[in-house]
N, C-alpha and C positions, 0 to 999 in steps of 0.2 A: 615272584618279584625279582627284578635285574639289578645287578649291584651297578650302582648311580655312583660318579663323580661329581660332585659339585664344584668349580673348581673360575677364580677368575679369567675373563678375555684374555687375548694376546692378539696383538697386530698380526698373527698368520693365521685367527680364526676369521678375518674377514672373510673369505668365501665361503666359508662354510655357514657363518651366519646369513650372508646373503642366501644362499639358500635354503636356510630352513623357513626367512622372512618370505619368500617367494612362496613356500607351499603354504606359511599360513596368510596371504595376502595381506604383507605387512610392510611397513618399513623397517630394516635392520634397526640395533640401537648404534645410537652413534655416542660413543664414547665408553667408559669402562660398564661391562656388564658380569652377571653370574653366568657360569654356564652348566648347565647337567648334560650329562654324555653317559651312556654304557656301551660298551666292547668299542671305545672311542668312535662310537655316531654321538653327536650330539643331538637329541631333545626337547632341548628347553634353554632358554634363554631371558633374563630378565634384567634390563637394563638400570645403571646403580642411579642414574642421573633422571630425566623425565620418560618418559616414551613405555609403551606396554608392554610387559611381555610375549615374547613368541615362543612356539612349542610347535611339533609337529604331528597336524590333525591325521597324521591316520595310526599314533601310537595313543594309549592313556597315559597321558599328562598331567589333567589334575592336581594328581596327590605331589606330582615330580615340583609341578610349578607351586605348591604350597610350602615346598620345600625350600625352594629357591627363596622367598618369602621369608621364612623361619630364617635361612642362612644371611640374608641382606639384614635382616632384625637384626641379628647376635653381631655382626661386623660395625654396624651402626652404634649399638650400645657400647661397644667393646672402644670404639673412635670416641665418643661423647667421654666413655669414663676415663682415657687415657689424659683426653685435653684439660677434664675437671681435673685429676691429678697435677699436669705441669699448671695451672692455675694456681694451683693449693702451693704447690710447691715455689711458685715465682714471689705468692704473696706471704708467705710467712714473716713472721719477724724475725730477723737475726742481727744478731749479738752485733754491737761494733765494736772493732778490734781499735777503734780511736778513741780512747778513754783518757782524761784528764787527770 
């Protein structure tokens, strides 16, 4: 097994996604995506917004793209539970310091 970075987009992976989207006869994603890379090739790619993931058909990917998957999960939950916190925290009751 290769040791994987999972790791998000940057505006200077644009060509490098365009070409992994070209060997899996894809369209790139457009806008923020995951990316996995080893000895810095990238992979796999799975975009955060709509569109499918790409991955490059002549490595095994699979398990890399299940991966990507698991890692957009845990960033998702991790976004849900921060927002449910400032929620919690916007609506509490507190004290008024205008007391009669």
């Amino acid at each position: 097994m290769q040791n994987i970075t999972v790791r998000h987009s940057v505006a200077s992976d644009l060509s490098e996604l365009a070409r992994l989207a070209a060997l899996d006869s894809a369209s790139p994603p457009r806008g923020p995506a995951l990316i996995a890379e080893a000895d810095s090739r990238m992979l796999a790619a799975l975009p955060l917004g709509s569109g499918r993931p790409i991955a490059d058909p002549f490595e095994p990917t699979a398990a890399i793209l299940e991966l990507l998957r698991l890692r957009a999960e845990q960033l998702d939950e991790r976004e849900h539970r921060g927002l449910r916190d400032r929620l919690r925290s916007l609506l509490r009751v507190r004290p008024s310091h205008a007391r009669a």
